[in-house]
C-alpha positions, 0 to 999 in steps of 0.5 A: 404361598406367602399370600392368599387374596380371597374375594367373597360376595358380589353386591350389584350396584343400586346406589345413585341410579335414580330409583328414589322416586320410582315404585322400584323396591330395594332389598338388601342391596338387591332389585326386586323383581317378579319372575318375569324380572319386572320390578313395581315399577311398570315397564321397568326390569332388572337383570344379573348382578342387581337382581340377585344371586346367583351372579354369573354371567350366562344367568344375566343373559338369560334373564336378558332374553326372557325381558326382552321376549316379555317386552316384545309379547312373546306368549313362549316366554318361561319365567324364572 
């Protein structure tokens, strides 16, 4: 090869969202949440890629799931 082009490190993008004024904290470019993905700002949650590692796609669809069975009172929701 002449060429090798390697990517490493994923950061989700929580710049410019609107989280100034809100109790939603930042933490080296990652949305921190409890287990159940709920962020310090009620009714707020964050999945995938903001949410933290690791960044896969079938992780954030589950992280999905579990919000929306916790929003919708499901009591068989696993937390994280």
């Amino acid at each position: 090869f002449d060429r090798v082009i390697m990517a490493v490190g994923i950061v989700g993008n929580t710049e410019n969202i609107g989280l100034e004024n809100t109790k939603v904290k930042v933490d080296r470019g990652q949305i921190v949440t409890n287990e159940w993905l709920q962020t310090g700002e009620p009714g707020v949650y964050a999945i995938g890629d903001v949410a933290g590692a690791p960044w896969l796609a079938h992780k954030a669809s589950h992280e999905g799931v579990i919000c929306v069975e916790k929003i919708a009172g499901s009591k068989d929701v696993h937390p994280m």
